[in-house]
Each structure stands twice: as C-alpha cells, then as structure tokens.
VEXDOVEX-306497 format. One record per residue: residue number from 1; chain; y, z, x of N, C-alpha, C in turn. Coordinates in nm, 4 decimals. Example, Ala and Ser with C-alpha at 12.3 -4.5 7.8 and 13.67 -1.06 7.14 Angstrom:
2
 pos unit  n.north     n.up   n.east ca.north    ca.up  ca.east  c.north     c.up   c.east
   1    A  -0.5690   0.7800   1.3190  -0.4500   0.7800   1.2300  -0.3300   0.7800   1.3200
   2    A  -0.2250   0.7080   1.2850  -0.1060   0.7140   1.3670   0.0030   0.7870   1.2900
END
This chain:
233
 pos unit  n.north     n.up   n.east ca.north    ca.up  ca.east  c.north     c.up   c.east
   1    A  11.3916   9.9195  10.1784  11.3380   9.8959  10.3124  11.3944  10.0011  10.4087
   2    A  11.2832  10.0867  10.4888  11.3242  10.1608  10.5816  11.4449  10.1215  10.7091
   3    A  11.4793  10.1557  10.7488  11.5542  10.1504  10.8903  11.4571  10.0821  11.0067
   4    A  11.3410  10.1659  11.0137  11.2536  10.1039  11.0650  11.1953   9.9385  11.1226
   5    A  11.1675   9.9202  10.8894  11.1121   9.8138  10.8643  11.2316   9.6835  10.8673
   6    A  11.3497   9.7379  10.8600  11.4655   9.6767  10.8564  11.4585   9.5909  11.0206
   7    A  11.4495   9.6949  11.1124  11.4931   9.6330  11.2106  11.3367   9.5525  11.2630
   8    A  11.2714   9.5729  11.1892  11.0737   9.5207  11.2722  11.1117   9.3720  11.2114
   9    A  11.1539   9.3328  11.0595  11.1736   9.2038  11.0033  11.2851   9.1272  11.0755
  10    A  11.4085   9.1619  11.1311  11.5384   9.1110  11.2174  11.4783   9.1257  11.3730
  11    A  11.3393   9.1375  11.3793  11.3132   9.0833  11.5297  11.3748   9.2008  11.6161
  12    A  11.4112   9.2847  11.5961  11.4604   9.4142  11.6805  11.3637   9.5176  11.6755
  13    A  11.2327   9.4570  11.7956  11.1231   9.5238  11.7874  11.1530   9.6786  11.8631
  14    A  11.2366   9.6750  11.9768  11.2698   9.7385  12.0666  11.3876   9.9115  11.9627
  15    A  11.4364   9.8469  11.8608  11.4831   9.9100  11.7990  11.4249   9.9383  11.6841
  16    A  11.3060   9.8931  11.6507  11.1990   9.9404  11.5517  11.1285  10.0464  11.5987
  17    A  11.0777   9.9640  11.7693  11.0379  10.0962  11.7877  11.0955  10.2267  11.8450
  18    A  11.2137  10.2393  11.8457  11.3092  10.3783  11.8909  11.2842  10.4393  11.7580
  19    A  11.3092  10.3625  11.6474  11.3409  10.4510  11.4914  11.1903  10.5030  11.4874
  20    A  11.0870  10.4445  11.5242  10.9651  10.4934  11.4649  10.9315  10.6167  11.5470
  21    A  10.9918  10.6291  11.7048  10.9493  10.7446  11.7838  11.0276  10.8613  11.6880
  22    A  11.1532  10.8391  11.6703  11.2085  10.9523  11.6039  11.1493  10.9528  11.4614
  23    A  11.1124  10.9281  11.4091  11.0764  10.9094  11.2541  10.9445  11.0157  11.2959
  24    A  10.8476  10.9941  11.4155  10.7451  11.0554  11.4495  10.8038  11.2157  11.4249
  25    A  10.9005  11.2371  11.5861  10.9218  11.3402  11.5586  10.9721  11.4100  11.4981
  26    A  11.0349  11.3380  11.3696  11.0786  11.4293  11.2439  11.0136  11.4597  11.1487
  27    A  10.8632  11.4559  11.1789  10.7509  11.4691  11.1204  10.7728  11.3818  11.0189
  28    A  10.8451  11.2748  10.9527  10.7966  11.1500  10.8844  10.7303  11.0328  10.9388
  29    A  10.6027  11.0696  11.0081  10.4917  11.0036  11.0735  10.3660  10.8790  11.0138
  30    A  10.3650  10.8708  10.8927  10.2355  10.8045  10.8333  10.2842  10.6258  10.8825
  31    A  10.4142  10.5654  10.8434  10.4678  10.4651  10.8364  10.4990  10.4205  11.0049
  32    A  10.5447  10.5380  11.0485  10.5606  10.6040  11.2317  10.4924  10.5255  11.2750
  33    A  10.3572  10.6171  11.2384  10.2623  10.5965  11.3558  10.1779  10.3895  11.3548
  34    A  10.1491  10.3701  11.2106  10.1439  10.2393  11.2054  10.1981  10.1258  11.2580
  35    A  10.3471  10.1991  11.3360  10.3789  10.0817  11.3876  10.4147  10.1156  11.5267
  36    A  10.4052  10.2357  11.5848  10.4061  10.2605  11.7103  10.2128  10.2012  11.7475
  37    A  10.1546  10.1839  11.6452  10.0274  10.1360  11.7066  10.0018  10.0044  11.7440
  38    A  10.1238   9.9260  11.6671  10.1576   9.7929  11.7475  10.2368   9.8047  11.8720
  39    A  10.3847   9.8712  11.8876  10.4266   9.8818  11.9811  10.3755   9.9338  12.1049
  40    A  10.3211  10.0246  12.1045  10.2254  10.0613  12.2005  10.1234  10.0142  12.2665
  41    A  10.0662   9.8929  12.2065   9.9621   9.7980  12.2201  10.0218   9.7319  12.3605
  42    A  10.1301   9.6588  12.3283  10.2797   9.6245  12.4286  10.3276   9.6808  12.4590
  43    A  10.3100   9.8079  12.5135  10.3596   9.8962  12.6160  10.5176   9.8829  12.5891
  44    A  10.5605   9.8938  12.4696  10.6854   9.9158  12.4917  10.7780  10.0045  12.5493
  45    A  10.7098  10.0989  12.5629  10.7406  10.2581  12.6100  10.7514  10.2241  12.7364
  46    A  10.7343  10.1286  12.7952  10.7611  10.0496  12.9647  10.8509   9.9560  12.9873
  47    A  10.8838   9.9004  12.8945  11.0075   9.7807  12.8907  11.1325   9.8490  12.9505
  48    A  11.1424   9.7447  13.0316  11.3060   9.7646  13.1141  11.4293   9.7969  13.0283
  49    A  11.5181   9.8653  13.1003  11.6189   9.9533  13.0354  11.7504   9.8898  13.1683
  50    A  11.8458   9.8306  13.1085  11.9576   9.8290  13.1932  12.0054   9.9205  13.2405
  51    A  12.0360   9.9051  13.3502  12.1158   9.9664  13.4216  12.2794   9.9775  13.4769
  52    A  12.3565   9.8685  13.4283  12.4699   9.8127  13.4542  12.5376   9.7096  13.3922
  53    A  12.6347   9.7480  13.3646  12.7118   9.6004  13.2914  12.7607   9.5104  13.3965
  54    A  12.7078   9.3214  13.3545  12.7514   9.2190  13.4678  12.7900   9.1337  13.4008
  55    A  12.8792   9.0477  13.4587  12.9207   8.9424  13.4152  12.7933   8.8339  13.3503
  56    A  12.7822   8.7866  13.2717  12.6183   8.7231  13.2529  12.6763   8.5585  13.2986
  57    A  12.5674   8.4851  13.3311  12.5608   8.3164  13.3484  12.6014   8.2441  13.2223
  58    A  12.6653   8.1563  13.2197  12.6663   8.0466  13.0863  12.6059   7.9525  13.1066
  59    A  12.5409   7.9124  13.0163  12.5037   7.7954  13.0019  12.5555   7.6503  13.0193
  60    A  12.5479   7.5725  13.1058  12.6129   7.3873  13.1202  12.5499   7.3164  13.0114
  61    A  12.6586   7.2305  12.9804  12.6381   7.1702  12.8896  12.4740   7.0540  12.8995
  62    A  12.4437   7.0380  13.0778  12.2776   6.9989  13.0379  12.2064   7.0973  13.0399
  63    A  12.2262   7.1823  12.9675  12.1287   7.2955  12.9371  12.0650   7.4007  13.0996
  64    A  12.1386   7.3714  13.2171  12.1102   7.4320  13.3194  12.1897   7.5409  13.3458
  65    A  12.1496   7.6408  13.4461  12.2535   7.7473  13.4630  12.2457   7.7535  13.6330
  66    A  12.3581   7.8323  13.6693  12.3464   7.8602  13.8328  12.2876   7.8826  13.8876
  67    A  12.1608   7.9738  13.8426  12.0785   7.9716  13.9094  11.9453   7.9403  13.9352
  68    A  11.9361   7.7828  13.8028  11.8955   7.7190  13.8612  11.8575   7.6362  14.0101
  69    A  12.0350   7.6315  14.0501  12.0669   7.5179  14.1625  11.9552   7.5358  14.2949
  70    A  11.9509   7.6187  14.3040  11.8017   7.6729  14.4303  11.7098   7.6223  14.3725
  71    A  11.6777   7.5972  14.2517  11.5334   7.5334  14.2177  11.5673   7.3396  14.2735
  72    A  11.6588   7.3392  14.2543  11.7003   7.1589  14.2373  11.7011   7.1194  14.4279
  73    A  11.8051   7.2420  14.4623  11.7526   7.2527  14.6081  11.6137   7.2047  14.6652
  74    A  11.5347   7.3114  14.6168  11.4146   7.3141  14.6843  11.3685   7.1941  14.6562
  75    A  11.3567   7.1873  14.5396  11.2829   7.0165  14.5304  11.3878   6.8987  14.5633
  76    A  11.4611   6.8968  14.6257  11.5165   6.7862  14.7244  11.4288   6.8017  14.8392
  77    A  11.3850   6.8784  14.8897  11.3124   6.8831  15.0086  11.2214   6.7873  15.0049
  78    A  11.2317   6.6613  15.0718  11.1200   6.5925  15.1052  11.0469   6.5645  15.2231
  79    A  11.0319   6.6710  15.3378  10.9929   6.6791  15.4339  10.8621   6.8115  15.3984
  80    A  10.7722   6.7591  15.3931  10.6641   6.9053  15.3273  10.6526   7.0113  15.4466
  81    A  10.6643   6.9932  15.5569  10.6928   7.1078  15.6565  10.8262   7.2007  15.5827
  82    A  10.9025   7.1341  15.5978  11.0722   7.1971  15.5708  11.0269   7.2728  15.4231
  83    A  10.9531   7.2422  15.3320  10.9501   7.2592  15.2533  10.8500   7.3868  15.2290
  84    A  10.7149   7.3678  15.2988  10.6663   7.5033  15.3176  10.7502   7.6562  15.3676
  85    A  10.8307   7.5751  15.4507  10.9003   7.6837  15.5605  10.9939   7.7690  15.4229
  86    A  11.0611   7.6834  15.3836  11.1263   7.7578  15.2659  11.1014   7.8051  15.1381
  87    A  10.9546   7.7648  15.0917  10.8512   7.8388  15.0329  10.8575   7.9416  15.0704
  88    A  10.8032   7.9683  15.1902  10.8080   8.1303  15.2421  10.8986   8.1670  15.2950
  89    A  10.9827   8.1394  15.2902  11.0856   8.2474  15.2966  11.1192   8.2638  15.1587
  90    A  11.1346   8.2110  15.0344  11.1483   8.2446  14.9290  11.0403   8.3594  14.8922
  91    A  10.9801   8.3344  14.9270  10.7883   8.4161  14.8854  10.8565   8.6172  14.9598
  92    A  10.9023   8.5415  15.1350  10.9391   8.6735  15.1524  11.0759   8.7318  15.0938
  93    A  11.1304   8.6901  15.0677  11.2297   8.7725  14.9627  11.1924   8.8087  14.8946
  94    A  11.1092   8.8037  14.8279  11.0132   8.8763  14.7525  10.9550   8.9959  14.7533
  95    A  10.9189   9.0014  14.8234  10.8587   9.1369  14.8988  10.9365   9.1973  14.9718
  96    A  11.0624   9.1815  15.0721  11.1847   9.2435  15.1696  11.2686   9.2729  15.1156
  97    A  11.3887   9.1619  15.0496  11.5163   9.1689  15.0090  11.5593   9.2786  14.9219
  98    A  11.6818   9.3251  14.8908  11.7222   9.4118  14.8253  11.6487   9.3516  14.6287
  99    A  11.6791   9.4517  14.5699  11.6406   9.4176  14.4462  11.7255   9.2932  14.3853
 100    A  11.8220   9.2712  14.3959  11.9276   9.1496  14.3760  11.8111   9.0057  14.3341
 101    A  11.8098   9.0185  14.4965  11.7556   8.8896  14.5541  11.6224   8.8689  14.5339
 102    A  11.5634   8.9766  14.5561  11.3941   8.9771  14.4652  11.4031   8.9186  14.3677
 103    A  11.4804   8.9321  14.2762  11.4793   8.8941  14.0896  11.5026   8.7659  14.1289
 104    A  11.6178   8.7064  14.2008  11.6878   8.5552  14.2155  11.5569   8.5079  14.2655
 105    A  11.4518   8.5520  14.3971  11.3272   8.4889  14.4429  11.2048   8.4493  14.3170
 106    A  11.1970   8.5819  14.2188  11.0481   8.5651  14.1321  11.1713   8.4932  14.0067
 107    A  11.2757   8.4627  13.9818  11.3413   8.3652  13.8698  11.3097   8.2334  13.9571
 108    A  11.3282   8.1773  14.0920  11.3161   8.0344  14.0982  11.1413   7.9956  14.1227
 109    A  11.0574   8.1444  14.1404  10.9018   8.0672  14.2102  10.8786   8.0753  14.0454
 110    A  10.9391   8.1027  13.9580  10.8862   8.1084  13.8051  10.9001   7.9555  13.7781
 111    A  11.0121   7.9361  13.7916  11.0523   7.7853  13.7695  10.9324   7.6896  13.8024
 112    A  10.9490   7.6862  13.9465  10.8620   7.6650  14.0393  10.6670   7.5809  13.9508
 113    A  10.6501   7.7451  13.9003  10.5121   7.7542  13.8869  10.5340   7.6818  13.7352
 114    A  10.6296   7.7080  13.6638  10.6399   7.6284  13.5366  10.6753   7.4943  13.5595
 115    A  10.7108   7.4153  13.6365  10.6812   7.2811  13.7029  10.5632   7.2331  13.7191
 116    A  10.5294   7.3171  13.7620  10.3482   7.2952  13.8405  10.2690   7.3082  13.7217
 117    A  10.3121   7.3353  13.5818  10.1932   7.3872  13.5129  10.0984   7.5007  13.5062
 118    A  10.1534   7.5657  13.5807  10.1263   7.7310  13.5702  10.1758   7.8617  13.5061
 119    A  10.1200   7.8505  13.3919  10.2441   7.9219  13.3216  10.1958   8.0713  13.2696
 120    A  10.0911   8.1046  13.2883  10.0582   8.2542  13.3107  10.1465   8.3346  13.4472
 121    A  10.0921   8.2384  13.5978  10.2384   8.2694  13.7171  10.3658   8.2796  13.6904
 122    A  10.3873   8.1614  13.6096  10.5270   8.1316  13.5957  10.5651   8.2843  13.4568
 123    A  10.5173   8.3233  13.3860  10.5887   8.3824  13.3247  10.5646   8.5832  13.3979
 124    A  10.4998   8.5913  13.4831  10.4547   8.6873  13.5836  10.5674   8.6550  13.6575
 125    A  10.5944   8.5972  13.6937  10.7116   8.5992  13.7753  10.8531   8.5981  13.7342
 126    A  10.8879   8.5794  13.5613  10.9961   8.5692  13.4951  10.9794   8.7330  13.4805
 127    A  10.8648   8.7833  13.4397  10.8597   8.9314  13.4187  10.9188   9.0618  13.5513
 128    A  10.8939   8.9802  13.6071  10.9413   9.0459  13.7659  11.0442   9.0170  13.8276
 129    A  11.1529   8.9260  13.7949  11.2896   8.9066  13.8149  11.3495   9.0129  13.7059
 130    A  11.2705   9.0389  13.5835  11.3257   9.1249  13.4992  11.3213   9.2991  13.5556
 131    A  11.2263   9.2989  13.5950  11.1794   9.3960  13.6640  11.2970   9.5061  13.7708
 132    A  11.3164   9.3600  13.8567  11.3781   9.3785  13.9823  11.5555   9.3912  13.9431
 133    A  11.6532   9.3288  13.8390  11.7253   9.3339  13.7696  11.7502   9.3112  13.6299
 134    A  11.6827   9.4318  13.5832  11.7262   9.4310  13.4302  11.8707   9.4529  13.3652
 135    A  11.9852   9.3475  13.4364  12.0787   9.3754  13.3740  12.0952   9.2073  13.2925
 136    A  12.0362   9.1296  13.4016  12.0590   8.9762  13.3429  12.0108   8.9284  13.2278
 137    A  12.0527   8.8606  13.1489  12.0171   8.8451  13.0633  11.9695   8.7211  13.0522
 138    A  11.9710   8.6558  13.1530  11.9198   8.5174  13.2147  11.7188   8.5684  13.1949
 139    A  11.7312   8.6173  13.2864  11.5930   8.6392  13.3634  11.5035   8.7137  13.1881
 140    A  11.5832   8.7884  13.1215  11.5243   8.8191  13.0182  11.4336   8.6884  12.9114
 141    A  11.6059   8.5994  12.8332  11.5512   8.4736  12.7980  11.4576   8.3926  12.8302
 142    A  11.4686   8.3510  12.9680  11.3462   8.2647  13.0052  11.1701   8.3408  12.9917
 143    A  11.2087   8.4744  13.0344  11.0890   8.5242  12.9805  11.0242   8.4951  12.8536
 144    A  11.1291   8.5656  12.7518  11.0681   8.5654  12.5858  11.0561   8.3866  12.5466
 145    A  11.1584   8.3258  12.6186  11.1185   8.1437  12.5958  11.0181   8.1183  12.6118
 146    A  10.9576   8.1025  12.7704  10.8494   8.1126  12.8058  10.6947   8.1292  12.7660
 147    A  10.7021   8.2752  12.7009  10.6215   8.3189  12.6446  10.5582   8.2386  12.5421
 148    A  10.7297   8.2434  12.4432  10.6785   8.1758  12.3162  10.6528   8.0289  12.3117
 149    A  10.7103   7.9888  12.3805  10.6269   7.7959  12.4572  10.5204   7.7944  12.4651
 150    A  10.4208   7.9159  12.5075  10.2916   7.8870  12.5910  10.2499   7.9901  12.4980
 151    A  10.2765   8.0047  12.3687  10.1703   8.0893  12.2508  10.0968   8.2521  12.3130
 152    A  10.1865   8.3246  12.3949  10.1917   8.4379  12.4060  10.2268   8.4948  12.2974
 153    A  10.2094   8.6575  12.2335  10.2197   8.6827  12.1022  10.3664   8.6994  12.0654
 154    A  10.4032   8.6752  11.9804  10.5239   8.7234  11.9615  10.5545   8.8889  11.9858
 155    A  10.5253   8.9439  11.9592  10.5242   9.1047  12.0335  10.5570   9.1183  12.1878
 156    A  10.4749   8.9988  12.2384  10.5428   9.0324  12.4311  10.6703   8.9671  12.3897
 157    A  10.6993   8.8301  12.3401  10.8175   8.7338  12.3756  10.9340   8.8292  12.2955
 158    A  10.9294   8.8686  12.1761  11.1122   8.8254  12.1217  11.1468   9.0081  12.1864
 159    A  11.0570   9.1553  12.2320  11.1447   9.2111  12.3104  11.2441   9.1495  12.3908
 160    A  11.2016   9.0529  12.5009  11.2790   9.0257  12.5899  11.3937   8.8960  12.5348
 161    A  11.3780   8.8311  12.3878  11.4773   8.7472  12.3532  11.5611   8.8860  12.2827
 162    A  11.5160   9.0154  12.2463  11.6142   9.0802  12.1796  11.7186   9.1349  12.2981
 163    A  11.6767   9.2143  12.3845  11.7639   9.2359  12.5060  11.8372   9.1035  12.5804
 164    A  11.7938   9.0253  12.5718  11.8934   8.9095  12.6258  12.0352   8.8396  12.5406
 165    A  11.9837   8.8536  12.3745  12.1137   8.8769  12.3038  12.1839   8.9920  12.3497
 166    A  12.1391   9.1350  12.3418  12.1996   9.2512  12.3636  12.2794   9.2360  12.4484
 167    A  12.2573   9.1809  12.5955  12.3330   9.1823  12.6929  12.4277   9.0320  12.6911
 168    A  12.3681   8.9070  12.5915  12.4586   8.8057  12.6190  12.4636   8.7857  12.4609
 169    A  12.5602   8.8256  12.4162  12.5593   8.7682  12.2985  12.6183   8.6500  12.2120
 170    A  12.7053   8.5650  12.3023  12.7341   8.4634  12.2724  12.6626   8.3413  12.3382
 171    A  12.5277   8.3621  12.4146  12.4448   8.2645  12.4348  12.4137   8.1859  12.2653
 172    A  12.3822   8.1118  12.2630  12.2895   8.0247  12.1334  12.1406   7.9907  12.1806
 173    A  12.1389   8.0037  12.2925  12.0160   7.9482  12.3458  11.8920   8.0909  12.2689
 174    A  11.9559   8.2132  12.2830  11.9120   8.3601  12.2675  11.8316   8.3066  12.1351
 175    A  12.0171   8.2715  12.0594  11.9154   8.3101  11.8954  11.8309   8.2007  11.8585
 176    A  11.8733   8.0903  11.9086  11.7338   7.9788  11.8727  11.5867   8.0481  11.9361
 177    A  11.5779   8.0900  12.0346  11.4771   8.1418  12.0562  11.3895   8.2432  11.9423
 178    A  11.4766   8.3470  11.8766  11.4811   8.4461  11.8172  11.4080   8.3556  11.6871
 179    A  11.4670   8.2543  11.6675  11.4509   8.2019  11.4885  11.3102   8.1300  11.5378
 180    A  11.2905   8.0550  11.6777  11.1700   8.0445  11.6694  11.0256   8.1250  11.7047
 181    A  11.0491   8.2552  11.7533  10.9353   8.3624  11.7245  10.9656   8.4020  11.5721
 182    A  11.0684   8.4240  11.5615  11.0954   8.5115  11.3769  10.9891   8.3824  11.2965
 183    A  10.9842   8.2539  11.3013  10.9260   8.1620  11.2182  10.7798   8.1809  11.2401
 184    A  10.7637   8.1814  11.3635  10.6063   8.2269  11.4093  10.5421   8.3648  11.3446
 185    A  10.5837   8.4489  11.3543  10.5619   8.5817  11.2850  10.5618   8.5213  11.1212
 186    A  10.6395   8.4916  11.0404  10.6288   8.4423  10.9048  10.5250   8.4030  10.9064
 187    A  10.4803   8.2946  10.9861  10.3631   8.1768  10.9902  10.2488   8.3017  10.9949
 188    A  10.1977   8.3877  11.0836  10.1187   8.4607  11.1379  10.1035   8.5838  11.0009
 189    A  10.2038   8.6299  10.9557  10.2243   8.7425  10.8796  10.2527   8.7221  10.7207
 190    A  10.2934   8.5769  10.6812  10.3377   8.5283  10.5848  10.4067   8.6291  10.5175
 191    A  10.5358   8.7320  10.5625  10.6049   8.7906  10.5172  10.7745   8.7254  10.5235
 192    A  10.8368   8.7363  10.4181  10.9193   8.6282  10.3374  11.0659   8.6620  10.4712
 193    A  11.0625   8.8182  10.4967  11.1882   8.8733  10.5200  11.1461   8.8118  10.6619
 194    A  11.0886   8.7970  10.7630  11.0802   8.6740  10.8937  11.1863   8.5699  10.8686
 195    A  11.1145   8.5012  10.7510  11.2051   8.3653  10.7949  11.3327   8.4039  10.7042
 196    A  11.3512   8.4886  10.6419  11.4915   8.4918  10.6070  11.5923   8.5611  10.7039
 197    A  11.5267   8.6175  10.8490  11.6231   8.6843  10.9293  11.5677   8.5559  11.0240
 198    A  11.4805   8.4499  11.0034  11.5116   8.3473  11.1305  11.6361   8.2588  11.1075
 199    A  11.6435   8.2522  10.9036  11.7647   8.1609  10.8966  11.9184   8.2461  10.9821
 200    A  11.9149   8.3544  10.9811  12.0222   8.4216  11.0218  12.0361   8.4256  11.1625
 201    A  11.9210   8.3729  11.2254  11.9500   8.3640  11.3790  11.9783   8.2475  11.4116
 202    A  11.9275   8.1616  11.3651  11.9854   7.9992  11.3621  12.0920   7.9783  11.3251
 203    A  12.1743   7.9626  11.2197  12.2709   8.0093  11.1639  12.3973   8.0690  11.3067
 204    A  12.3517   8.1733  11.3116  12.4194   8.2442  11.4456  12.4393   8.1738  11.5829
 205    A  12.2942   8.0816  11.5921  12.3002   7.9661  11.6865  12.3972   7.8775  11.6973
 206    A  12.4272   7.8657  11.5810  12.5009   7.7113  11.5335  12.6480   7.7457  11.5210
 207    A  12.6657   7.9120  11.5151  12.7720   7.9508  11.5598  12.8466   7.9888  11.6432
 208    A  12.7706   8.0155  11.7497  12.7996   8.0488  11.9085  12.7811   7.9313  11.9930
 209    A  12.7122   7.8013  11.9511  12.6633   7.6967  12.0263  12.7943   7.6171  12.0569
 210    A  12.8395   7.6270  12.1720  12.9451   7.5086  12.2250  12.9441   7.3932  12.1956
 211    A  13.0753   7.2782  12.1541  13.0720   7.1616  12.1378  13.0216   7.0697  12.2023
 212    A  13.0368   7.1228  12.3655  12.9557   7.0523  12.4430  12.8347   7.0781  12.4953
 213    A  12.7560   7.1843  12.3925  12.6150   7.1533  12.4315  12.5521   7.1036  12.3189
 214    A  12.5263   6.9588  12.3696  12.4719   6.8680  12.2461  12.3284   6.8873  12.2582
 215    A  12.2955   6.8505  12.3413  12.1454   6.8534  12.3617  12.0967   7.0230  12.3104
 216    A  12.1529   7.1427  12.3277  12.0975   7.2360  12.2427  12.1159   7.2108  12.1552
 217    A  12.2387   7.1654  12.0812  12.2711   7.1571  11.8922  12.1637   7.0922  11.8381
 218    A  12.0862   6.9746  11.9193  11.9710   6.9069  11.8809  11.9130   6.9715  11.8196
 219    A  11.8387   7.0806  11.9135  11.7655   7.1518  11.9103  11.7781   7.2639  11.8143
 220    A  11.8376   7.3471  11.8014  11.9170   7.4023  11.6848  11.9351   7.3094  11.5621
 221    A  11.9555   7.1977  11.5678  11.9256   7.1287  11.3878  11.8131   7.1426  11.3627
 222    A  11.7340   7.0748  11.4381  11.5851   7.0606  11.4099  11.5144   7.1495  11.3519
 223    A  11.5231   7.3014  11.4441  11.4959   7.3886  11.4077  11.5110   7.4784  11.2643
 224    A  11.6849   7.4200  11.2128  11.7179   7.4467  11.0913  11.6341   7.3292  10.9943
 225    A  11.6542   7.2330  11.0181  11.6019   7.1781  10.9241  11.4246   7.2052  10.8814
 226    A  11.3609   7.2831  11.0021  11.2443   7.2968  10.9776  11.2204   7.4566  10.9262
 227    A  11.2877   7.5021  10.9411  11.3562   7.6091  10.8476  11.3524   7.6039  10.7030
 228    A  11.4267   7.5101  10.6359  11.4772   7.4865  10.5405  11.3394   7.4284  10.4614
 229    A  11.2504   7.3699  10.5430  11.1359   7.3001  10.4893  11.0432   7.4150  10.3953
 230    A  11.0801   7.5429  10.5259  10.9585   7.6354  10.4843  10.9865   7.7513  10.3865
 231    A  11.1277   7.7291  10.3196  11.2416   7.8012  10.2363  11.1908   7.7054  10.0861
 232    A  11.2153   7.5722  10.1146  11.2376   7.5007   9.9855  11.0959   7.4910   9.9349
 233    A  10.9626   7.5190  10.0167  10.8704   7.4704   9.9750  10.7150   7.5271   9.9173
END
C-alpha cells in the first residue's frame, strides 16, 4: 500500500491529498491524479490551514464545552424583545468584530440553527467559525460531526474531524467521530482497510476518553460494539 493509499484508508484525507500533489509532481501521476479527482471535487486545495498554536477547550463531563455557555445564555432569554435585541447583536458580530469573535458569533448562531432544525445553516455557519479561526479545534469537530449527522459526504466531514484531532489530540469525542465516517466509507466503498482503521480510532477513543465522561463512553461502546458486528460477520 502506497503512502498515499495508506493515509486515504486512516481517514487522513488532507494528508492523502498532500502525498498525491507531490506524487503528481514527481511525475508518478496515474494513481495521483485519481485521487486528486476526488479531492478536488472538495476543494481541498481551500481548506483552512492554522495559523497558531492555542490552548484548545475540554470537554465537561455532560458532554458541553465553554463555549457553549452563550448558547444556554441566549436561550434563558424569555422576554422575545430582549431576545431579538441580542440576536442581533450576535448577527452583528458577525459581520464587525475582530476575527476572534466572528468565529465565537457563527459557532453559537450554528448551534442556534441546529436547535431550530436547520442544519444546512447550522453547518454554514460551523464552516465559518472555522473560517474566521482556524486554530480551534472546537469549531473544526462540530463541523465534521455535524456534517456526518445530517449525511453530508464523508469527503466534506472527516477533513475537518482530521484537523481537529491534529490540533486536539486527546479529545475522544475527535476519534469517535473519525470511526464513525471511517464505518460510513466501508459501508459506501465496502473496502476492508475503513473499518479496520475505524477499529483503531475507537479504540483510541476509549483511550483518551475520561472517567468522567460517561455519557461519551456510552457512546464509544456502542459504537465499538457495532464495529465488532461488521468485523465478525
């Protein structure tokens, strides 16, 4: 197995496709170009590139993070005036604020719109907190989650679950994500080496996953055990 094909089966599309640009220009192109014709499809050649190393968010043990708390905010508001008013001003941070705060504005109207059942908005707007700070690795995850919740292809979602390990790598939340596009691709592609690099992301889950996040470990068994279904059978 190529370098390439190595990293296209372990879900490191982003690093499949770096090897295949150079593989191009070392004139070993036939294998190249076949799969820059997927990557390219997804504009990978546009995907955000960090800029800075940050401290990243952890995860609470109910599965929430900090910056959530502005979403929990807003919906305390039970005065619908008060509540418009701070709609827009969220809306205008959006459009004014430094880049910071842009990303923190299109991460909570994402929320927001994924409440509401809007989840083409809602993940347009996870894409654009990424946008505005591509160092978080917050704003990445919920993207590629997102995605893959609402049967976007795996090609848009696990880029942005691969950069969100990159930058957080002791999340678990990352690699459960990872094992569930890697299972989807098997399903879609019925190629064996998927679900044998999803067992390795689960696996990895179950190794980075804190004692006290039960409610992910749930989630993470399940996932193994439905794993294991599609191994033994």
């Amino acid at each position: 197995m190529t370098t390439m094909e190595h990293h296209f089966y372990a879900g490191q599309f982003l690093k499949s496709y770096e090897q295949a640009q150079a593989e191009k220009l070392a004139g070993s192109d036939e294998q190249a170009k076949s799969f820059l014709a997927i990557f390219e499809k997804y504009e990978y050649e546009k995907f955000p590139q960090p800029t800075a190393e940050i401290t990243q968010s952890t995860e609470r043990a109910n599965e929430s993070y900090p910056e959530l708390d502005e979403v929990e905010s807003l919906r305390s508001i039970k005065d619908e005036a008060q509540f418009s008013q701070a709609i827009q001003a969220l809306e205008q941070d959006a459009r004014t604020a430094d880049d910071e705060r842009k990303a923190e504005s299109f991460f909570v109207q994402a929320q927001l719109f994924l409440m509401a059942h809007h989840y083409d908005e809602s993940i347009h707007c996870f894409m654009q907190a990424v946008k505005h700070n591509p160092n978080k690795a917050l704003y990445y995850g919920f993207a590629g989650q997102t995605m893959n919740r609402f049967s976007w292809s795996p090609f848009d979602a696990m880029p942005y679950i691969e950069r969100a390990i990159e930058l957080d790598p002791q999340n678990a939340r990352w690699y459960w994500n990872k094992a569930l596009v890697l299972t989807q691709l098997y399903k879609d592609l019925q190629a064996e080496a998927f679900l044998e690099n999803a067992l390795i992301a689960i696996e990895k889950a179950i190794d980075v996953c804190r004692e006290d996040q039960t409610s992910l470990r749930n989630g993470i068994d399940s996932t193994l055990e439905n794993l294991k279904d599609h191994l033994f059978n």
